[in-house]
C-alpha positions as CSV (number, residue, x, y, z in Angstrom):
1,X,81.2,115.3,8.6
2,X,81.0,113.6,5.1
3,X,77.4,113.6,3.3
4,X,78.0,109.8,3.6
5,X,78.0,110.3,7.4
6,X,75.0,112.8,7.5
7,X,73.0,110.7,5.7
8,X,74.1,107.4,8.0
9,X,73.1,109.2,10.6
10,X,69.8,110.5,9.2
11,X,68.8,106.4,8.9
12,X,70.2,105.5,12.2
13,X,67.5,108.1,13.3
14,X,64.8,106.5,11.8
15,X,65.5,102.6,12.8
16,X,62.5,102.6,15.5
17,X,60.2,104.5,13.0
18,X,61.6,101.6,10.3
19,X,61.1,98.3,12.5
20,X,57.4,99.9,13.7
21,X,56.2,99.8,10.0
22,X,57.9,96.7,9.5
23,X,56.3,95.0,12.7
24,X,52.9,96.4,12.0
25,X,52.9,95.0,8.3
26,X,54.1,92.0,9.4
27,X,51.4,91.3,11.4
28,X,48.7,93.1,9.2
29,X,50.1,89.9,6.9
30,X,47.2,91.0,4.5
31,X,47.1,89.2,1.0
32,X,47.8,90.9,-2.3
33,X,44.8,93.0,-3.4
34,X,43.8,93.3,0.2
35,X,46.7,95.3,2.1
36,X,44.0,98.0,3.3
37,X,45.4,98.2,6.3
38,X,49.2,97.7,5.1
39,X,49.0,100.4,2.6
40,X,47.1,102.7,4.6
41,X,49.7,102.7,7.6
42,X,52.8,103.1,5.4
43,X,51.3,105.7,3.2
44,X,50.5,107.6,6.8
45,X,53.9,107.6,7.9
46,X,55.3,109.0,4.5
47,X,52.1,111.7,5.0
48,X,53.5,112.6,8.2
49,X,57.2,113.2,7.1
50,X,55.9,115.6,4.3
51,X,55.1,113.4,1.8
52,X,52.6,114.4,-0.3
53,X,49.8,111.0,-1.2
54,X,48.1,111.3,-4.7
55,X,47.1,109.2,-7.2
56,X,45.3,106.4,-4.9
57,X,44.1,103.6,-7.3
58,X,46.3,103.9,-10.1
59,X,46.3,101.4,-12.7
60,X,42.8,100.3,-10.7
61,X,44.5,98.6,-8.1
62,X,42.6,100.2,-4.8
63,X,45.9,100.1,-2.2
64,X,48.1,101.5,-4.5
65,X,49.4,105.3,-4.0
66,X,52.4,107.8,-5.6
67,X,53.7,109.7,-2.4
68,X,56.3,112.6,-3.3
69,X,58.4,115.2,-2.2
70,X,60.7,117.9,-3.0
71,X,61.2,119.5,-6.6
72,X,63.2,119.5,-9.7
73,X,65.6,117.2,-11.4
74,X,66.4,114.4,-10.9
75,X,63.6,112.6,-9.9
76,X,64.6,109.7,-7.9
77,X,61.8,106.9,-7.4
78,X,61.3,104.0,-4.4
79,X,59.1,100.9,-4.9
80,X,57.5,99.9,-1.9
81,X,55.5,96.6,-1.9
82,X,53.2,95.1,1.5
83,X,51.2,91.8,0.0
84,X,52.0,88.5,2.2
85,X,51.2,85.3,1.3
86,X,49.1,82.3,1.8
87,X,49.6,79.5,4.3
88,X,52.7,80.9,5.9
89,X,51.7,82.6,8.5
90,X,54.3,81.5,11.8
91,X,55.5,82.8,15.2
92,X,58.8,84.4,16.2
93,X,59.9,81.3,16.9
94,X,63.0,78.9,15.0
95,X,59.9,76.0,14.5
96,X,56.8,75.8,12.4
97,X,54.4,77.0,14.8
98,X,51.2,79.2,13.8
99,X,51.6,82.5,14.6
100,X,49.7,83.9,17.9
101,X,47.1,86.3,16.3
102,X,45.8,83.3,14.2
103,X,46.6,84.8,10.7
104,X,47.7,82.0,8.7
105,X,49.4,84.4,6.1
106,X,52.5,85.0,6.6
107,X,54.9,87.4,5.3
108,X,57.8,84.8,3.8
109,X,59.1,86.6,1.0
110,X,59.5,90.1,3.5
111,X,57.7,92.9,1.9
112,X,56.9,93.9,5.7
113,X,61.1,95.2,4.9
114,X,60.6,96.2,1.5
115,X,58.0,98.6,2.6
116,X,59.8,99.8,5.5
117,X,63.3,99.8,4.3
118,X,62.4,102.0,1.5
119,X,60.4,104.4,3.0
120,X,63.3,104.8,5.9
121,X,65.6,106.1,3.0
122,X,63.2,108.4,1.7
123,X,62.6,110.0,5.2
124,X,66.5,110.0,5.2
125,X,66.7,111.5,1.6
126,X,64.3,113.9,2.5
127,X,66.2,115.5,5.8
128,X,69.4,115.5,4.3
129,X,67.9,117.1,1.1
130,X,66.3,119.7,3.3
131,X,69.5,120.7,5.6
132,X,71.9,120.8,3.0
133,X,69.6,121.9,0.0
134,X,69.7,119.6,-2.3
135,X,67.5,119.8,-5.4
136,X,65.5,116.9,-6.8
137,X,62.3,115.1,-6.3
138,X,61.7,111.8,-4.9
139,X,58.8,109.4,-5.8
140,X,57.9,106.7,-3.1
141,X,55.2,104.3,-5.2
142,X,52.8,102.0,-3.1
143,X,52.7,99.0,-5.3
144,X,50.4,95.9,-4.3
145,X,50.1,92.2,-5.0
146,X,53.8,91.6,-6.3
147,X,53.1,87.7,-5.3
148,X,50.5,87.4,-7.9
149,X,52.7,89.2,-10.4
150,X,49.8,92.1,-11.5
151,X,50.7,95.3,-9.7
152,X,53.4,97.5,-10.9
153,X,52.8,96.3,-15.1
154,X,49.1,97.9,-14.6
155,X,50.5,100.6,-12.8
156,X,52.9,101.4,-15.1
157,X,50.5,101.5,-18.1
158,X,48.9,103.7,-15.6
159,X,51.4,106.0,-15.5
160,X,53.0,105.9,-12.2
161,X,56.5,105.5,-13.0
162,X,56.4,108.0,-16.0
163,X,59.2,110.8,-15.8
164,X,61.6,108.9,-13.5
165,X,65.4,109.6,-13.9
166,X,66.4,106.1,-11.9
167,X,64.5,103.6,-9.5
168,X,65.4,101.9,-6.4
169,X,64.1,99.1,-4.6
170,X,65.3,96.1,-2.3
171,X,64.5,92.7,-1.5
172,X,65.5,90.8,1.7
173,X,66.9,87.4,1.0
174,X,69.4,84.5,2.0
175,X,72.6,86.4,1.1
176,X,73.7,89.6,0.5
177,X,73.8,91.2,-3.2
178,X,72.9,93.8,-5.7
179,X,69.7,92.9,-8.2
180,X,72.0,92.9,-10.8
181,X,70.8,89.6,-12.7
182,X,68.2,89.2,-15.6
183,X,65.0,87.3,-14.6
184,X,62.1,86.1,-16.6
185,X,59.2,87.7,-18.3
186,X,55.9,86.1,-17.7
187,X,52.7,85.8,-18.2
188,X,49.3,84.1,-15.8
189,X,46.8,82.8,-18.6
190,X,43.2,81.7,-17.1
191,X,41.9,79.1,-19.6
192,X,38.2,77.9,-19.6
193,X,35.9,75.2,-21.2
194,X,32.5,74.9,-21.5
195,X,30.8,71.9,-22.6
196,X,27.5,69.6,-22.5
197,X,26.9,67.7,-19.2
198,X,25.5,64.3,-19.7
199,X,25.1,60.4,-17.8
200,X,28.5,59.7,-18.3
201,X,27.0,55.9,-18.0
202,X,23.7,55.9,-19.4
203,X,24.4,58.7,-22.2
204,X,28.0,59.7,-22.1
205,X,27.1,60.2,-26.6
206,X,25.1,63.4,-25.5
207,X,27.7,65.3,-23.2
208,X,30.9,67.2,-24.7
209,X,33.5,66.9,-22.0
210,X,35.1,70.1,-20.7
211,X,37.9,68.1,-18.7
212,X,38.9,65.9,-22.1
213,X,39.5,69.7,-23.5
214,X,41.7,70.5,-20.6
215,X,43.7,67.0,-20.4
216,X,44.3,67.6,-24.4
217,X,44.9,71.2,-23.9
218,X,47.8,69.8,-21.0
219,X,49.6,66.9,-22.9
220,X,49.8,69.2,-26.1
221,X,51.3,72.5,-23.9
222,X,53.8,69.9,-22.5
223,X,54.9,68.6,-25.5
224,X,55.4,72.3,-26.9
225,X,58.1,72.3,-23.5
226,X,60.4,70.7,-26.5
227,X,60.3,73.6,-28.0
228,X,61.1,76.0,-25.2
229,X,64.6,78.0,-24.6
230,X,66.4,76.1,-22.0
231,X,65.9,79.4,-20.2
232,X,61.8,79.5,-20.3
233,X,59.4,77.6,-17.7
234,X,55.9,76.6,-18.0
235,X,53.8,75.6,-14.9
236,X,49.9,75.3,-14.5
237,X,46.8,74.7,-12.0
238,X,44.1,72.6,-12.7
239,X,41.5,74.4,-10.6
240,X,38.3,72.9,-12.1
241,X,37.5,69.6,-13.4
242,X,33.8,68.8,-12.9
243,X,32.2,67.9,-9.8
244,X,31.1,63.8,-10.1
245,X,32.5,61.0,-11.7
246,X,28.9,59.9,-13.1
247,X,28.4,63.5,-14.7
248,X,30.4,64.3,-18.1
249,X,31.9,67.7,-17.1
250,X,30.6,70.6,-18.5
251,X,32.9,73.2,-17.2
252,X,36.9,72.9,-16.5
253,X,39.4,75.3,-15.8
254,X,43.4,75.8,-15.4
255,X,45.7,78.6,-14.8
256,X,48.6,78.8,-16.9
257,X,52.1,80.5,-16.2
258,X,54.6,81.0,-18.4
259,X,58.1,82.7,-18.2
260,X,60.3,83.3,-21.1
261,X,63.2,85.2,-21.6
262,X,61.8,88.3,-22.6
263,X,58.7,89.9,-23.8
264,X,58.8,89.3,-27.2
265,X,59.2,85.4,-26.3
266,X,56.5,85.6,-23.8
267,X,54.0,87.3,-26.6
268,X,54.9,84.6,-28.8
269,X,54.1,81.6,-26.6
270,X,51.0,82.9,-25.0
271,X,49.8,82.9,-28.9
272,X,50.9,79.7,-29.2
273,X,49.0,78.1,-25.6
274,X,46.2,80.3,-27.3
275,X,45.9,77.9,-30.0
276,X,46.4,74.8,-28.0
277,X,43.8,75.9,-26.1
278,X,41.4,76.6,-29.6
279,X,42.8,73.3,-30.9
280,X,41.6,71.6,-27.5
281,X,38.0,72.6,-28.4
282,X,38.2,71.9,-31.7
283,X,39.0,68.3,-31.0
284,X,36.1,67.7,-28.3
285,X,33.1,69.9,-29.9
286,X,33.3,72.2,-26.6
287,X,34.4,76.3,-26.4
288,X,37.2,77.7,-25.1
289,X,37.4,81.6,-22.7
290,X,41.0,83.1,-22.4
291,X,41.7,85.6,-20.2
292,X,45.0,86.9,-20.1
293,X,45.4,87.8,-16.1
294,X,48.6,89.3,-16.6
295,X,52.0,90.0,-18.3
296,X,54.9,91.2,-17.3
297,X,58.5,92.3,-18.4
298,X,62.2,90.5,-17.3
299,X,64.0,92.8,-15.2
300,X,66.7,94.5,-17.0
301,X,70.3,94.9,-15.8
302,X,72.4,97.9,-15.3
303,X,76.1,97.6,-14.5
304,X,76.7,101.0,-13.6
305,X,73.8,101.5,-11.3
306,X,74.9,98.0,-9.8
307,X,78.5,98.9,-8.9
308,X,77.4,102.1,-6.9
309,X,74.9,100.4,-4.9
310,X,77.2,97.2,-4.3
311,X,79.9,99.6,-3.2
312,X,77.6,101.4,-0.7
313,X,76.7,97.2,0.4
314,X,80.2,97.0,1.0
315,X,80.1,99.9,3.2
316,X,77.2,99.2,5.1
317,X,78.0,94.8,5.6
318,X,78.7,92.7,7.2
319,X,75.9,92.8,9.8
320,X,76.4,92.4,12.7
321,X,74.3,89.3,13.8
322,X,74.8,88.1,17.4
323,X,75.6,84.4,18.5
324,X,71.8,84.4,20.0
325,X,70.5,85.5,16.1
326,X,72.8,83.1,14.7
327,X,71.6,80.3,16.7
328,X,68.3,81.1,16.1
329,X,69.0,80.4,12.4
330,X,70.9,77.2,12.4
331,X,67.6,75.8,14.4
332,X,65.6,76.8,11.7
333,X,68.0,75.1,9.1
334,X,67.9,71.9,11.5
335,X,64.4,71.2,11.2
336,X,64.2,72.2,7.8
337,X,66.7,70.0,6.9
338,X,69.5,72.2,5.5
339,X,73.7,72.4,6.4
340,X,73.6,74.8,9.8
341,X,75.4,77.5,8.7
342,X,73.4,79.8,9.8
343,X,73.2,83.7,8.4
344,X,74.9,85.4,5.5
345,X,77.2,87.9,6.5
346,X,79.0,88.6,3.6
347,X,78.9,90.5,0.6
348,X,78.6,88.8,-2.6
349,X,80.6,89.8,-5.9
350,X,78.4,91.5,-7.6
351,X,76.2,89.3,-10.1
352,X,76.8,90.2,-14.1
353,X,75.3,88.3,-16.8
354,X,73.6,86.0,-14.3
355,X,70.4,84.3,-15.5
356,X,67.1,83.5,-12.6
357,X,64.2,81.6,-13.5
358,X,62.1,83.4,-11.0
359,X,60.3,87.0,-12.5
360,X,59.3,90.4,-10.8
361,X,57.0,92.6,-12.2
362,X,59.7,95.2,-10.9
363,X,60.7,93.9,-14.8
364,X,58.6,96.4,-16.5
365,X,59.9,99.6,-14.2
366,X,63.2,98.2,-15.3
367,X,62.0,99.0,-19.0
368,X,60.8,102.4,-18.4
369,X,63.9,103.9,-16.0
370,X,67.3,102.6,-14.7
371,X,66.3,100.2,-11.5
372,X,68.2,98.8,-9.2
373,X,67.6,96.6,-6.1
374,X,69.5,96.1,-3.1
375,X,69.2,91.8,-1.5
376,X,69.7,90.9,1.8
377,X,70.2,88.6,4.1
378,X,67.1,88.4,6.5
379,X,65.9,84.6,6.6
380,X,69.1,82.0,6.8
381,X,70.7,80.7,4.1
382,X,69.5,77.3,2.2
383,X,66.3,78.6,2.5
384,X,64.3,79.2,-0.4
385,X,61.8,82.1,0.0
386,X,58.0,81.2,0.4
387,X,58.6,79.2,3.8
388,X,57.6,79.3,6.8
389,X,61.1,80.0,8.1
390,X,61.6,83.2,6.3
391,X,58.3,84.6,7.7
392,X,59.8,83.6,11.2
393,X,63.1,85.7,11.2
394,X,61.4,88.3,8.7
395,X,59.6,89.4,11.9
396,X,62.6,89.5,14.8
397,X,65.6,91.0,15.3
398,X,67.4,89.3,12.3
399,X,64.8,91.5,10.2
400,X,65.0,94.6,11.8
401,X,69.0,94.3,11.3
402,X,68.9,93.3,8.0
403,X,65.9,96.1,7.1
404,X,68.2,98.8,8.7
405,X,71.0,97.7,6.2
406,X,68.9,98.4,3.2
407,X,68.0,101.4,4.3
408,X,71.6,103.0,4.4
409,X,72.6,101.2,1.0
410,X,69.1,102.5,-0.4
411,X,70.0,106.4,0.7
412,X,73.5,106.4,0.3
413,X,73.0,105.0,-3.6
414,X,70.3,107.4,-3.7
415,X,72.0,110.3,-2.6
416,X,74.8,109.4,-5.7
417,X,72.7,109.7,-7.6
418,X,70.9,113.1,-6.7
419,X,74.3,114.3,-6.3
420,X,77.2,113.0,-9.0
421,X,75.1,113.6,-12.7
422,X,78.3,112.1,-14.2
423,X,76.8,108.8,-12.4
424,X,73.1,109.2,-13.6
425,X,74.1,109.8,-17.2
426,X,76.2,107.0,-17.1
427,X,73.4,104.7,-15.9
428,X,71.0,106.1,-18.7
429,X,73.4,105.4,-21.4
430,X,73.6,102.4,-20.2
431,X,69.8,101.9,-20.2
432,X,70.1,103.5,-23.7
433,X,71.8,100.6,-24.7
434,X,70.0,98.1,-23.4
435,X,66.7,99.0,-24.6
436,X,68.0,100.4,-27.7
437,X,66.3,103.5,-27.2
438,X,63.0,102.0,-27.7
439,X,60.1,103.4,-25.4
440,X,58.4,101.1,-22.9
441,X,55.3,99.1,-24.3
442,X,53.1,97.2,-22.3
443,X,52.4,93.8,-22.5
444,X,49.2,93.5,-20.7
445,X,46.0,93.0,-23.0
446,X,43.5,94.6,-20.4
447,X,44.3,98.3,-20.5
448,X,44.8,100.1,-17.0
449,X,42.9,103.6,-17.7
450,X,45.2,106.3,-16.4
451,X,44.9,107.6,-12.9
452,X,41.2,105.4,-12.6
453,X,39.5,103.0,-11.1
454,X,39.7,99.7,-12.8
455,X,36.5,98.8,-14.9
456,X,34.5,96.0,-15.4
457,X,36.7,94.0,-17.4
458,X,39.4,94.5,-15.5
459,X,37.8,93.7,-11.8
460,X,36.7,90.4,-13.6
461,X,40.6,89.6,-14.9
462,X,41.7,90.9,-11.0
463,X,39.3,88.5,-9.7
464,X,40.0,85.4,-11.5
465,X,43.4,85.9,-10.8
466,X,42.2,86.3,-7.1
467,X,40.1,83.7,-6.9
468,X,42.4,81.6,-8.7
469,X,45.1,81.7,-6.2
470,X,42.7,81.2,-2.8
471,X,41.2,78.4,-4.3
472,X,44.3,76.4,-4.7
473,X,45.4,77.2,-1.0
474,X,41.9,75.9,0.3
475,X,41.7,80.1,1.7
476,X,38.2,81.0,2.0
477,X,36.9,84.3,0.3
478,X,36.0,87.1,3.0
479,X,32.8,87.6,3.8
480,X,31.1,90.4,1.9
């Protein structure tokens, strides 16, 4: 029997053990920050395969954790994310109906399969590993609260991804690919003004108006659009703008995103919105807070990491969806008002050179090791992520199929590259390259202490952020 086998079979082993942590964080459907229970479960299964847990909390964030195995080179590393998201919450069901628990979060970007897919091929990894005696470690990282971009940049100033030889994630989609394409860096910016509340009838000369800062602040950031690489976005929230029309507003706040094309441009514009923002105050006699939530990296590509895993999705696809699963699909695409072709089957060429608007704080990984991610199709196609109808299939047997599937393309790739080093120094010449040797800085401005809890000024900049998000889904805050 081939290694390729033994390791197929290793996964095929594991496919209950896979679905149950998938079905159990899908319905956990916990928030990012928040996946106590999420975190806790999937962390328990790696502990109960051999897994060593350490390093709970790193880079501050309290449901993140490094679980490892094994020893010597290489060291092979699997991101595993769990966060859900707001207002998406949905039964196993082709319509948009709430789901039966009551949880109006849903998991419609599936990390309930991101979790579970990798930790399936590190189970596998680790069998095979054992039986046939290979060497090398492998790192499975817990990373939280991808949504709100802010989890794996703190983590890595942390140190969680130090001493990697190559990283390996996945990321269930419409179609079937490698994450072989460059995305955005970014970067969340909370700006705030304070001003002088006043009569805004009887003595509007007294009061210095927070929300005129804000409006000036958001007709000078979108002319600076003009400016902007084709390639860069800009989007933003206004979350506060007083609280009666008969009272000047003292207070107003927005939360800013920007993407860029890389780090250096995101650095750059934030110091430019930074002025805006100054130049806002200046022209209304009020005073400006900015808080830089967080910044993170593009992803990087690697075309020789990319072949080997879209060989192994060549291996593993088509899957095998029945007539009942494909059905179940083009419903979903009915009322959602897209063609009714139903799922992806096929596997795409694999993506070079190919530009995304979107960002992944996977990005800054990508900086510091080789990474590579393996997309799949687990929601039908047409359908943009974030939707109800994602969160539907992402929790029946169109998820569990298409989990299973990253699960074999994530072990076999990884068992390449613990195997052939003639592959893993290709890939970090390659990384070489691309970085041109130059060691991963962050670009956050709040520093994660190593291997700590986050302090004071970082709980306020996780909060915001928090906060930020609920408040512009109408979500109310836990009670306490």
């Amino acid at each position: 029997m081939s290694d390729y086998a033994k390791i197929e079979k290793e996964v095929e082993g594991l496919a209950d053990d896979i679905w149950d942590m998938a079905t159990k964080v899908w319905e956990f459907a916990e928030l990012g920050f928040e996946e106590e229970k999420s975190s806790a479960y999937e962390a328990g299964v790696l502990e109960k395969n051999g897994f060593k847990i350490s390093d709970r909390g790193i880079g501050g964030l309290d449901t993140s954790w490094i679980a490892t195995w094994g020893s010597g080179s290489p060291t092979l590393g699997l991101l595993v994310e769990f966060d859900a998201l707001p207002g998406l919450g949905n039964d196993t069901v082709p319509t948009k109906t709430p789901a039966k628990s009551g949880n109006t979060h849903g998991h419609g970007c599936g990390h309930n399969l991101i979790g579970s897919s990798s930790i399936g091929a590190a189970i596998a990894l680790k069998n095979h590993m054992t039986k046939e005696k290979i060497a090398g470690t492998l790192r499975v990282v817990g990373c939280p609260a991808e949504e709100y971009l802010t989890g794996k940049n703190y983590m890595a100033q942390a140190g969680a991804f130090d001493g990697l030889d190559v990283c390996l994630h996945n990321h269930p989609g419409p179609a079937n690919t490698v994450w072989n394409f460059h995305s955005t860096a970014a970067t969340d910016l909370l700006i705030e003004w304070h001003g002088v509340a006043a009569h805004a009838g009887a003595t509007p000369w007294e009061g210095r108006s927070a929300l005129h800062a804000a409006e000036i602040f958001l007709v000078a950031a979108n002319m600076m659009r003009e400016q902007m690489l084709p390639t860069a976005r800009l989007h933003y929230q206004i979350l506060d703008g007083g609280q009666a029309v008969n009272v000047i507003p003292e207070y107003a706040k927005i939360l800013v995103r920007y993407r860029g094309p890389s780090g250096d441009n995101v650095l750059k514009y934030t110091e430019w919105l930074k002025d805006i923002a100054k130049g806002a105050s200046l022209s209304t006699q009020t005073k400006e807070t900015v808080t830089v939530l967080t910044a993170i990296y593009d992803c990087l590509q690697n075309d020789a990491l990319a072949e080997c895993m879209n060989e192994h999705m060549k291996r593993y696809f088509p899957i095998d969806f029945t007539k009942e699963e494909q059905d179940y699909a083009k419903k979903i695409q009915k009322e959602m008002g897209k063609p009714e072709d139903g799922m992806a089957t096929e596997v795409m060429p694999m993506p070079q050179n190919i530009e995304m608007g979107g960002s992944s704080d996977v990005g800054d990984v990508s900086w510091m090791t080789p990474t590579m991610g393996a997309v799949y199709s687990s929601w039908p196609q047409h359908i943009a992520p974030h939707q109800w109808g994602c969160t539907s299939t992402n929790g029946m047997t169109i998820g569990r199929k298409a989990g299973l599937h990253a699960s074999h393309v994530l072990a076999a790739t990884g068992l390449d590259l613990l195997t052939k080093p003639e592959l893993l120094k290709a890939v970090r010449a390659e990384f070489d390259e691309r970085t041109g040797g130059k060691p991963y800085k962050s670009l956050n401005v709040l520093k994660a202490p190593p291997g700590g809890k986050m302090d004071l000024q970082h709980r306020h900049a996780y909060e915001c952020c928090i906060h930020a998000v609920m408040e512009h889904f109408g979500i109310e805050e836990p009670a306490k």
